[in-house]
C-alpha positions in Angstrom: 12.2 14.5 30.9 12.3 12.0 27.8 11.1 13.1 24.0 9.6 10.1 22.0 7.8 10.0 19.1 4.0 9.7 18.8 2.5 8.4 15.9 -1.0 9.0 15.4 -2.4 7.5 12.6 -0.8 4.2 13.5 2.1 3.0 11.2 2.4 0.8 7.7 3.7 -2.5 8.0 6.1 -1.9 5.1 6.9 1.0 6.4 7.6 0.4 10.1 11.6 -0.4 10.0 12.2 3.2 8.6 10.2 4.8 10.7 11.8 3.3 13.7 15.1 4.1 12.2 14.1 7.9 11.4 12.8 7.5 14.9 16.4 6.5 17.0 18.4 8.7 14.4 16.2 12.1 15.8 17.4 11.1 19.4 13.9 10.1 20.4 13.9 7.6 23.6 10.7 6.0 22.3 8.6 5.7 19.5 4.4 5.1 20.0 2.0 3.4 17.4 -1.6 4.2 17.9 -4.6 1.9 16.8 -5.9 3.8 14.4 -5.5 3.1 11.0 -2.8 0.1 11.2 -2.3 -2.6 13.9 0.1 -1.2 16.9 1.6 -4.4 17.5 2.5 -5.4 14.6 4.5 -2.4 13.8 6.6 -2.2 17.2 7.2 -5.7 16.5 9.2 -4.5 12.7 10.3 -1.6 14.7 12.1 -2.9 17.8 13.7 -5.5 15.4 15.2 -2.5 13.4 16.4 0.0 16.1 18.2 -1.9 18.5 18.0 1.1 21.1 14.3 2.7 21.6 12.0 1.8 23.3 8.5 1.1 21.7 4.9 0.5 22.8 1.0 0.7 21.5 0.3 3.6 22.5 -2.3 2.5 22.3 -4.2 -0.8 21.5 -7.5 -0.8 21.9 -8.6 -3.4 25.0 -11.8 -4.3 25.3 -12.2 -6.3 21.5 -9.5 -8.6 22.6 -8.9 -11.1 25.1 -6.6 -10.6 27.5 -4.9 -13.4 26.7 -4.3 -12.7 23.2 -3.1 -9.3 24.3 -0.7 -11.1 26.7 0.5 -13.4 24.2 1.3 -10.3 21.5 3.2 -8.8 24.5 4.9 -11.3 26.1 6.5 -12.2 22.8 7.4 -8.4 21.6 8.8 -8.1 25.0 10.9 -10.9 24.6 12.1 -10.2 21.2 13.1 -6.9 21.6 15.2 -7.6 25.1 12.1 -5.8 27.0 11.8 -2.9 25.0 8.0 -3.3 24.3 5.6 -1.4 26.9 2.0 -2.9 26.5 -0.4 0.6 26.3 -4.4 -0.5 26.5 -6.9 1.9 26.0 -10.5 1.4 26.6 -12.1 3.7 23.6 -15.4 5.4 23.6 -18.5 3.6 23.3 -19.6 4.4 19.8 -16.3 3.1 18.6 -16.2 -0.2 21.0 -20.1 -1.1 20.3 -20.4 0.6 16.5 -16.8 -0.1 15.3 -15.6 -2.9 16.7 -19.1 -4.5 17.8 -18.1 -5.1 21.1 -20.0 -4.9 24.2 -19.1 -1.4 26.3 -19.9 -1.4 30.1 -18.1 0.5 33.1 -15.0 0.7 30.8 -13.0 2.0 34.5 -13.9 -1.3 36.5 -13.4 -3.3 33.0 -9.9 -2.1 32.5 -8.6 -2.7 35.7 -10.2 -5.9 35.6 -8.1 -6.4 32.2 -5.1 -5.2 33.0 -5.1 -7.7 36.5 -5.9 -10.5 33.9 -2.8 -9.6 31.7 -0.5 -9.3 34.6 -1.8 -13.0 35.7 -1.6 -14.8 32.6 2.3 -13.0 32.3 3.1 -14.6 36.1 1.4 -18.2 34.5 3.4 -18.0 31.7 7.0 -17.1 33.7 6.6 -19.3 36.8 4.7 -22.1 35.1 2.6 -22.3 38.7 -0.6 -22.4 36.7 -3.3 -19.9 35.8 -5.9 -18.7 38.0 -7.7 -15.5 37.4 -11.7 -15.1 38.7 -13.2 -11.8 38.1 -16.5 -10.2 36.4 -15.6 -9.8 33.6 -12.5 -12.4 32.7 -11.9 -15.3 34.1 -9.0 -18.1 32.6 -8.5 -21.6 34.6 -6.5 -23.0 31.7 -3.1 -23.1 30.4 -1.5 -26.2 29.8 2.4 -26.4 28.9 1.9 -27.4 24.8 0.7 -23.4 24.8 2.3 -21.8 27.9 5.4 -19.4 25.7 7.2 -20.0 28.9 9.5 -17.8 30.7 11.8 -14.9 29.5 14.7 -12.6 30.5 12.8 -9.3 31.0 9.2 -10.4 32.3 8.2 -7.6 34.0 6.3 -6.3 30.9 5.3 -2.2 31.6 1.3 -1.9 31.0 0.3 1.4 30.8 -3.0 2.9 30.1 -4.8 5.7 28.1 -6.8 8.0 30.2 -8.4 11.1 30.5 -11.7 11.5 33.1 -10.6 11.2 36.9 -12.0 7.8 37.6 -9.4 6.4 34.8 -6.6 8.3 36.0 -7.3 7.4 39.3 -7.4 3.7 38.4 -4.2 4.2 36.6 -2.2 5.5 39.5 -3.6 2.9 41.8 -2.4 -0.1 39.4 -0.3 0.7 36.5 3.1 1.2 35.1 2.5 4.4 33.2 -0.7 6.7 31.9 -0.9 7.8 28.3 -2.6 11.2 28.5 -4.3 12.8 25.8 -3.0 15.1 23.2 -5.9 17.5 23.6 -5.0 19.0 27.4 -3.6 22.2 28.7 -1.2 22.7 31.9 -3.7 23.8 33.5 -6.0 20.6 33.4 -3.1 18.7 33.7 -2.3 20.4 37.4 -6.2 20.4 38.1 -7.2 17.1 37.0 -4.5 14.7 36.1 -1.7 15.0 38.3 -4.4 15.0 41.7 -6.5 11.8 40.2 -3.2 9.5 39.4 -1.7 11.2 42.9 -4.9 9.7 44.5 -5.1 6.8 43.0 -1.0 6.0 44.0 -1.1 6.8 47.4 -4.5 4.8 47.9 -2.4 1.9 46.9 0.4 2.3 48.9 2.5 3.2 46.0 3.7 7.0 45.0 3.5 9.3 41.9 6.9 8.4 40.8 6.1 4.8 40.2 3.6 5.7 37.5 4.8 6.9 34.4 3.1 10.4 33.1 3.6 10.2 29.1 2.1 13.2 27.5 1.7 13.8 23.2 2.0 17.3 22.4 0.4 19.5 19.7 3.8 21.3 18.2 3.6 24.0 15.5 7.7 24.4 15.6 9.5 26.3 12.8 11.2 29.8 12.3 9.0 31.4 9.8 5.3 32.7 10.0 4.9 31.1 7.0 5.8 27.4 8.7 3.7 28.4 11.8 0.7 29.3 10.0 -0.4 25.9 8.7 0.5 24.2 11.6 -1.6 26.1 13.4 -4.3 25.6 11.4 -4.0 22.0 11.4 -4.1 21.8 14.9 -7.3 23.6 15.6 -9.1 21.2 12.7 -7.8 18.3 15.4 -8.7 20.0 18.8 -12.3 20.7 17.3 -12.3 17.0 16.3 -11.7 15.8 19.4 -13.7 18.3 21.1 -16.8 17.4 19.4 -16.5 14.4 21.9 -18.1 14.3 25.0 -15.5 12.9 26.5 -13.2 16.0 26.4 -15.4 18.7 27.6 -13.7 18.3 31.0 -10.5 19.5 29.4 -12.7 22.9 27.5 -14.3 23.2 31.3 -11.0 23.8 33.0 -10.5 27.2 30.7 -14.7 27.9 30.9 -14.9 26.6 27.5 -17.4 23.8 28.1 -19.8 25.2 25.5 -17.7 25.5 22.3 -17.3 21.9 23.2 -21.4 21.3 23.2 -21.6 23.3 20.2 -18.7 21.4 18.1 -20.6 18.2 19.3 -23.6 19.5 17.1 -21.8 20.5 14.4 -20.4 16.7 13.9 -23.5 15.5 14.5 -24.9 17.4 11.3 -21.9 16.5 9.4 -20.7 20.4 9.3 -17.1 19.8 10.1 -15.9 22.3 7.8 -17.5 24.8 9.9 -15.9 23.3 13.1 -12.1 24.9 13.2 -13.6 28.4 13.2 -14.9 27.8 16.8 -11.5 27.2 18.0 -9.9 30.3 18.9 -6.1 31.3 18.8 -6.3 31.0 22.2 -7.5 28.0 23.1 -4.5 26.9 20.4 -2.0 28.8 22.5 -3.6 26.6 25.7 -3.9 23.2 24.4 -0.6 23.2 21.8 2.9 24.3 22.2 4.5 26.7 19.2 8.0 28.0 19.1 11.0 28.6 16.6 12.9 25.3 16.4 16.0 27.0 18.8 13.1 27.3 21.6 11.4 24.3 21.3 13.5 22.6 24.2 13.1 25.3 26.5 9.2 25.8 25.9 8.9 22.0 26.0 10.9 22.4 29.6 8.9 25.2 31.0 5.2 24.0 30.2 5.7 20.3 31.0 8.5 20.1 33.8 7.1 18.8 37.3 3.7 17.6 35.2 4.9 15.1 33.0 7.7 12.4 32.6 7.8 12.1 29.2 6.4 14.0 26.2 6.0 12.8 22.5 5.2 16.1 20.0 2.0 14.5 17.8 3.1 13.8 14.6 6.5 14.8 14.5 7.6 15.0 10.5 11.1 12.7 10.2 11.4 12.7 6.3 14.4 14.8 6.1 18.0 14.2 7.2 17.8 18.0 9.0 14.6 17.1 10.4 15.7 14.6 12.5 18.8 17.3 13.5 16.7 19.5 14.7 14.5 17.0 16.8 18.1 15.7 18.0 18.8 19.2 19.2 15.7 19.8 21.0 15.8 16.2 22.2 19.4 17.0 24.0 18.1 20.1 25.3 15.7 18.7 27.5 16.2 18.6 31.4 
């Protein structure tokens, strides 16, 4: 099992080289940039020019406001840069955030994605073979790509695309067609046995294909440290993000696994009034025990081992802290403990 590095608020520009750096120094085999607040692509563009061994990937970029093409374009030139380091993650969002944010249209996100991720791999095979580009579908469709802007071909062109996903249908869709699955940070073991591991099984073997061939990466909630004292705020902090996520819709599935389902309704509510302060205190200690992982740093490994060994291939703690010479010790340590 790998341990990379999951950045969740995306990464500064001017800060990306050091933080891929910090990243290879703490013996992390990867290092992922969300879309969040910063461009992903940009930054594992500065990153894989910095740290010549990790790998690095948006994990994720959001899908549906760009063209495939574009995407392709941004991939097929951080892939070649970086010696095929780059993994292209796509995500399709939620609704309010593809239609309100991004003011993009938002229709059966499932059939869309696959659709996308088809397109990307067709405008790759145009751009390595030179055979010209054909791709007819429902919602993309490209018929042109003359030489003056074909990039042309490259060492390592078998570019991983991986994709975020969470409800069946998507993980389904996943293990029928891609390289690798970004889960979500807000899961348990349990949902992952339940849910995830059957719809991406599904999906593979419907396809000809098997488990093994699609990559499970899975962020991690960690509150890690030897002291109450360290725990406590960690702790803290992670139930002020599980109740943010929870108070989307699209997460109740994971609440429902534990019997849950209405603390999710009822956080839903509470954003919808704007009462977030009053959010964390419906998220109990255990559902932090469930959907998180805390230990003393000499455990870390082992606990990391135990929850997620057979159900994941690679885990990325959410957030990791990297500032400090002895943090990125310790992450080395738990990083070499790993199975």
């Amino acid at each position: 099992m790998e341990l990379d590095c999951y950045f969740p608020d995306g990464v500064r520009l001017s800060e990306a080289a050091t933080a891929a750096r910090s990243v290879q120094d703490a013996g992390f085999a990867a290092m992922w940039v969300t879309e969040t607040r910063h461009n992903p692509f940009l930054a594992c563009g500065v990153g894989l020019a910095a740290a010549e061994r990790i790998r690095a990937g948006s994990g994720i970029a959001v899908a549906f406001p760009r063209s495939p093409m574009v995407t392709a374009q941004l991939a097929w030139d951080l892939a070649e840069a970086s010696g095929g380091r780059f993994v292209l993650g796509l995500g399709s969002q939620v609704k309010a955030h593809i239609e309100r944010r991004f003011s993009t249209a938002f229709d059966r996100p499932v059939p869309r994605l696959r659709e996308y991720v088809g397109a990307v791999r067709a405008i790759f095979a145009a751009f390595q073979n030179g055979t010209g580009l054909r791709f007819a579908g429902d919602c993309y469709g490209f018929s042109l790509l003359t030489d003056f802007f074909n990039p042309g071909p490259i060492a390592h062109p078998d570019v991983p695309v991986w994709v975020a996903a969470v409800g069946p249908a998507m993980l389904r869709m996943a293990g029928e067609c891609c390289d690798g699955v970004f889960l979500h940070p807000l899961h348990s073991a349990d949902f992952l046995r339940a849910t995830v591991l059957p719809a991406v099984t599904a999906g593979a073997v419907s396809a000809g294909r098997n488990r093994d061939q699609v990559t499970l990466c899975c962020p991690v909630f960690v509150a890690v440290g030897d002291t109450e004292e360290e725990l406590r705020p960690q702790r803290a902090a992670i139930a002020r993000q599980i109740a943010f996520y929870g108070s989307t819709r699209t997460y109740r599935p994971v609440f429902d696994t534990h019997g849950w389902g209405d603390v999710c309704g009822e956080l839903h509510h509470l954003m919808a009034r704007g009462d977030t302060a009053a959010m964390p205190s419906l998220v109990t200690a255990e559902m932090v025990d469930a959907f998180s992982v805390t230990a003393a740093w000499k455990d870390l490994a082992a606990e990391l081992s135990r929850r997620y060994s057979g159900l994941v291939d690679r885990v990325a703690p959410y957030g990791a802290v990297l500032r400090s010479a002895e943090d990125r010790r310790r992450w080395r340590e738990v990083a070499a403990g790993l199975p």
